[in-house]
C-alpha positions in Angstrom: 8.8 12.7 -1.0 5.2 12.7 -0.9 4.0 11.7 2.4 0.8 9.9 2.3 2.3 7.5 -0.1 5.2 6.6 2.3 3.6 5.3 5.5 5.3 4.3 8.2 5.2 0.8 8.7 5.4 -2.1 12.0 4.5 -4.9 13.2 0.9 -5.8 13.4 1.2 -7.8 16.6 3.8 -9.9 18.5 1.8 -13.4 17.1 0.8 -11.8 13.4 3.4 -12.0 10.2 1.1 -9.1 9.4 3.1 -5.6 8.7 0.8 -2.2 8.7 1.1 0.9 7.3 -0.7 4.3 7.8 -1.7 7.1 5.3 -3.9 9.9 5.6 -5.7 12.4 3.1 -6.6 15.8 4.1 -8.9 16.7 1.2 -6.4 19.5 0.4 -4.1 18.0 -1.4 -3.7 20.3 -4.6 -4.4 16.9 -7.1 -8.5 17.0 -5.8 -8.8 20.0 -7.5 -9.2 17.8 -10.6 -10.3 14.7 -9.1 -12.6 15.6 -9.4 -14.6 18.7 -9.0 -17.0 18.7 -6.6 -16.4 15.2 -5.7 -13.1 14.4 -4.4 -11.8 11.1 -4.4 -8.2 9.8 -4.3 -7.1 8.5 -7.4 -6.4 4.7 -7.7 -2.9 5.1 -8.8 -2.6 6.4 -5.0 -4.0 3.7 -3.3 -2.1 1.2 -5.1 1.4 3.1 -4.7 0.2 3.4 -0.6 -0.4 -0.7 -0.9 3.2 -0.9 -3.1 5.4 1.2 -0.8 4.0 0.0 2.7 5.1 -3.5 1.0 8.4 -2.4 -0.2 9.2 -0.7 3.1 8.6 -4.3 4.5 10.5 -5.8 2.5 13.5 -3.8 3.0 13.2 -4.5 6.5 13.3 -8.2 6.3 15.0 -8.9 3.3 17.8 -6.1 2.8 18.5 -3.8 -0.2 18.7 -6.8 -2.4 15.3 -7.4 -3.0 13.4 -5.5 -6.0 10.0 -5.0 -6.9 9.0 -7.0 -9.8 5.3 -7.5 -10.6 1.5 -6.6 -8.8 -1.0 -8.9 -9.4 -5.2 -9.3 -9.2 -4.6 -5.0 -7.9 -8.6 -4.6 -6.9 -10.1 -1.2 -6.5 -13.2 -2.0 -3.9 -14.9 1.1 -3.7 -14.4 4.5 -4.1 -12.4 6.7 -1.3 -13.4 10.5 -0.6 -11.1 12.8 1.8 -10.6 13.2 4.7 -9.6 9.6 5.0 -7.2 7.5 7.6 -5.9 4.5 5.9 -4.2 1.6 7.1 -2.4 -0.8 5.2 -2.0 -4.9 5.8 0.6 -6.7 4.3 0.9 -10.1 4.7 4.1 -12.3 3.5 3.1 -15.5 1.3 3.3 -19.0 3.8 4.9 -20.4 0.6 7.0 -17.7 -1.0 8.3 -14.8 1.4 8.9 -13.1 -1.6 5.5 -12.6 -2.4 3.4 -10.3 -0.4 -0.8 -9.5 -0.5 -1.8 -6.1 0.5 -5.1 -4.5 1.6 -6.3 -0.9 2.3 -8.8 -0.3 4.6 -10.8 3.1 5.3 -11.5 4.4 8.1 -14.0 2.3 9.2 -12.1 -0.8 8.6 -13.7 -1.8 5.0 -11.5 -3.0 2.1 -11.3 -0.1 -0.6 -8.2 -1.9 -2.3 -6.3 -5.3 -2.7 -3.2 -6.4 -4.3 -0.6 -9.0 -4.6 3.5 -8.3 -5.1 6.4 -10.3 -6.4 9.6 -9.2 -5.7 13.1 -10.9 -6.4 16.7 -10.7 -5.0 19.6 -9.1 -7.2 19.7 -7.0 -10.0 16.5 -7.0 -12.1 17.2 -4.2 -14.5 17.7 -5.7 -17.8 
C-alpha cells in the first residue's frame, strides 16, 4: 500500500456533511526522479487517485462494502503541485444523490490544485 494515496479520512466538523483526508509528499519519493528532472511535481494520476480513495474510504464508511466505484467526472487539474507538499482532501456527498460525491485537493496553503466528481453504485458492478 502506498501511503500518500490512502489518507486517513473524518469528519470535517460536527455541522458539515464534509469528509477530509490528508496526504503528504516528501519530494523523495523514487517516481520524482522522472517527474521530472529538475522540477518535481506530483503526477496527476496521483492527485486524482488521493481525491478517489479519500472518497472511497468515505463511502465505505457510510454505505458498507456494497458500494462500488463506478465513474469520475469534470476530474480538473488546477495547477501544478511541487514537493514537499501537505494535502487535504474535501469530499462532499451530493444533497440529491448520496451516491455521488465531489472532491477537492487543496495545497498547503489552502488553494484548489484538483477537482473531481464520483459515481458509485450498490451491488455487483463487474460485468
Amino acid at each position: 500500500m502506498i501511503e500518500f494515496i490512502h489518507p486517513q479520512v473524518e469528519r470535517a466538523d460536527g455541522e458539515s456533511e464534509d469528509w477530509i483526508g490528508r496526504a503528504s509528499f516528501s519530494g523523495e519519493e523514487p517516481f520524482f526522479a522522472d517527474h521530472f528532472p529538475g522540477y518535481p511535481l506530483v503526477p496527476g494520476v496521483l492527485l486524482f487517485e488521493i481525491i478517489r480513495n479519500t472518497a472511497c474510504q468515505v463511502m465505505l464508511k457510510t454505505s458498507g462494502d456494497s458500494i462500488r466505484f463506478q465513474e469520475c467526472k469534470r476530474v480538473r487539474f488546477l495547477q501544478p503541485v511541487k514537493p514537499p507538499v501537505e494535502l487535504t482532501t474535501r469530499v462532499t456527498p451530493s444533497p440529491k444523490n448520496p451516491l455521488q460525491l465531489k472532491g477537492e485537493l487543496l495545497n498547503s496553503a489552502n488553494e484548489k490544485v484538483a477537482t473531481a466528481s464520483l459515481i458509485f453504485g450498490t451491488g455487483n458492478t463487474s460485468e
